[in-house]
N, C-alpha and C positions, 0 to 999 in steps of 0.2 A: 585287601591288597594295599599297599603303602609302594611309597617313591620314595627310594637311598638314591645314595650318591652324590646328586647336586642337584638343588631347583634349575628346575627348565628355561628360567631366563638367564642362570648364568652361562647354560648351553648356549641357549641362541648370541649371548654376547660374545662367547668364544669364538663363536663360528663366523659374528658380521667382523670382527677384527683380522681373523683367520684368514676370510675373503679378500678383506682389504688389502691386506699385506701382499699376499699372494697376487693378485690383482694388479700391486704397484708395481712389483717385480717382474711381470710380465709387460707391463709401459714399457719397464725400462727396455726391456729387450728389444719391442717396436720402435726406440728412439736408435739403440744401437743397427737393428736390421737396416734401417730408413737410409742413415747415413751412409752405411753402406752403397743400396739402393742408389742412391742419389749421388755420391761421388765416384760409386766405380760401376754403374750402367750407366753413366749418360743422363743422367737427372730424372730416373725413375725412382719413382718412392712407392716401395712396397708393401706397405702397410695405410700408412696416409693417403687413400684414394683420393682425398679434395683436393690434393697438389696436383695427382693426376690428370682428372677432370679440366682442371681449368689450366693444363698445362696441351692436354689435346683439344682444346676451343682455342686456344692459339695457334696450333700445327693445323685447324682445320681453315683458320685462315689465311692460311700462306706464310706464317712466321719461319723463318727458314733455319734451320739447324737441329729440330725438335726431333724425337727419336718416337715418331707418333706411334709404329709399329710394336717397337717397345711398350711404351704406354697403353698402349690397347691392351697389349695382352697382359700387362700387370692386373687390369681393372677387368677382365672376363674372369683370370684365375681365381682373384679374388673375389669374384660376385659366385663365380662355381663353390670354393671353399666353401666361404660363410654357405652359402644355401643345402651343400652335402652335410656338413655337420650340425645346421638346426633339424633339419630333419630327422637324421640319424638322434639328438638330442633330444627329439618333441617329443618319443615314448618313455623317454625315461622320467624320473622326477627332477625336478628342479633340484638346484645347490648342487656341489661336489658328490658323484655316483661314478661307478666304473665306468659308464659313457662318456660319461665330461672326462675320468682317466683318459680314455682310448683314442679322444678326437686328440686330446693333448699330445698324446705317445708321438697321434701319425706327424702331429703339425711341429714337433721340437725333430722328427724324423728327417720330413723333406725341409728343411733349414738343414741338419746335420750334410743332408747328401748333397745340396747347396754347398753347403763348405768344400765336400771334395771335388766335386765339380768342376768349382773354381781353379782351386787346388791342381786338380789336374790338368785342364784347360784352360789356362786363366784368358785366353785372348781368341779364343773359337769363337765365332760368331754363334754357332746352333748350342754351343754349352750354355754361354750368357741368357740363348734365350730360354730355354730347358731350366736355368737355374733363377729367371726373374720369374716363371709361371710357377715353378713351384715352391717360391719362396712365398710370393703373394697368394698362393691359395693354402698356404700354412698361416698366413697371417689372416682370412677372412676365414678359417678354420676360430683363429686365436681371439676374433672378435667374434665370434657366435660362442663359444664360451662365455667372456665376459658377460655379454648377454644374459645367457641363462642361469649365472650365478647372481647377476641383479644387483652389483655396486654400483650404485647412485654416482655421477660424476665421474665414473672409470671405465672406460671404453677399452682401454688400452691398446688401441689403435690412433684414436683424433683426442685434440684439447679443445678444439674451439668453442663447444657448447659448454662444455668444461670451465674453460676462461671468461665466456658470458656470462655465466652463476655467480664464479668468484668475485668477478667487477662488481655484477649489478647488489650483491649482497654484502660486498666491502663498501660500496660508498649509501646503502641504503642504510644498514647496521655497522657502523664502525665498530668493531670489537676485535678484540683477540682470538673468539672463536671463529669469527667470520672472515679471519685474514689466515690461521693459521690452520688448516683443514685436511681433509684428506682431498680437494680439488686442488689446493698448490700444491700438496705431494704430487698428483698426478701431474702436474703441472713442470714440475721439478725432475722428478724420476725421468719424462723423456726428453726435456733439457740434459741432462747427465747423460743418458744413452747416447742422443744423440752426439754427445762430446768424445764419450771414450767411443765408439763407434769411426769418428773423421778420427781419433789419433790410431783406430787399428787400422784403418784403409791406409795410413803412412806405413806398417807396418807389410803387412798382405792384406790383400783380400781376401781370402781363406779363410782370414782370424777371425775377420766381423762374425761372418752364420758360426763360424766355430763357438765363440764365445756365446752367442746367441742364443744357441743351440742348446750349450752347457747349462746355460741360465733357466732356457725352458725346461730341461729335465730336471734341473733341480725344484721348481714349482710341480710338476708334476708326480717327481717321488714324496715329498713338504706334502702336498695337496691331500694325495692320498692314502698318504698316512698319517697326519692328521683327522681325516675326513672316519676313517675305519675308527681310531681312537675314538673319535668325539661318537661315532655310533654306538657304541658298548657304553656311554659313562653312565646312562640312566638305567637301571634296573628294576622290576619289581623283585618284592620278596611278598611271601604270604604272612 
């Protein structure tokens, strides 16, 4: 038996860059969703639970104007999320598989229905909160992914251990590879989200998850079809 097609580590380098990419484009969409979040609920961030956290350790002190009700439920939805789809994710195999497809589907879904939502209620009080639960458990959905696809430095939900790496390896190794990386991408990509993101909330709010949404399913279609190709490239022959 003999291996055509291509040596198996030019696979697996297709696949760690494949990830990355895919990976960063999914930041971006947590920088866009966030902004959203946070300028048009009331200073909820959907994605970035650690603004949450230390935004209800404030409201739990009596800081007055905090929308802690809000905030709770961003961070249950999200602990719900993440935890329904590693589970659902733990029987299958690690990397890009029709599982990681399907958590993707539901979580680029409830963003989409987000969008209408808004869309159609943009000032309901039960719509906002219907669309902050289920925008935060699409994004602890989107962080149990990343997860299980295993990009070093790429959460795509948080930067801060992100930005710790980067520092501490920029001024330990001063170099080009250790300034210009795939951690300031990540770095970078939800800096940019989060930008276009506050210029669509001047637009609608509708557009932010809209856009969001679009961006998820375009990783998720990318994903896995990519994912099916790079399955087939190795063959035996006798």
């Amino acid at each position: 038996m003999a291996m055509s097609e291509r040596p198996p580590d030019v696979g697996v380098d297709r696949e760690a860059t494949r990830n990355l990419a895919l990976m960063l484009v999914l930041t971006f969409a947590t920088g866009v969703v966030d902004a959203g979040g946070f300028l048009g609920f009331d200073t909820v961030f959907l994605g970035n639970m650690t603004g949450n956290v230390l935004i209800l350790g404030m409201g739990a002190a009596g800081a007055d104007g905090l929308p802690v009700f809000s905030l709770a439920l961003a961070l249950i939805a999200f602990i719900v999320g993440a935890g329904i789809a590693s589970l659902f994710l733990r029987s299958g195999r690690r990397g890009w598989s029709p599982r990681l497809t399907a958590v993707l589907v539901v979580s680029a879904s409830l963003v989409a229905g987000t969008s209408v939502l808004v869309w159609l209620q943009p000032t309901e009080h039960v719509a906002v909160m219907f669309a902050i639960g289920m925008t935060a458990g699409a994004m602890g959905m989107q962080a149990a992914v990343a997860r299980n696809i295993g990009v070093a430095d790429v959460t795509t939900v948080v930067v801060t251990s992100t930005i710790t790496a980067w520092a501490i390896d920029m001024f330990a190794r001063p170099s080009r590879a250790t300034i210009l990386n795939r951690r300031l991408a990540a770095i970078v990509t939800i800096l940019v989200g989060a930008l276009v993101g506050a210029l669509l909330v001047k637009v609608a709010l509708w557009s932010v998850f809209a856009v969001a949404a679009g961006v998820s399913a375009v990783v998720v279609v990318c994903g896995h079809v990519l994912a099916s190709a790079g399955s087939g490239g190795i063959t035996r022959t006798s």
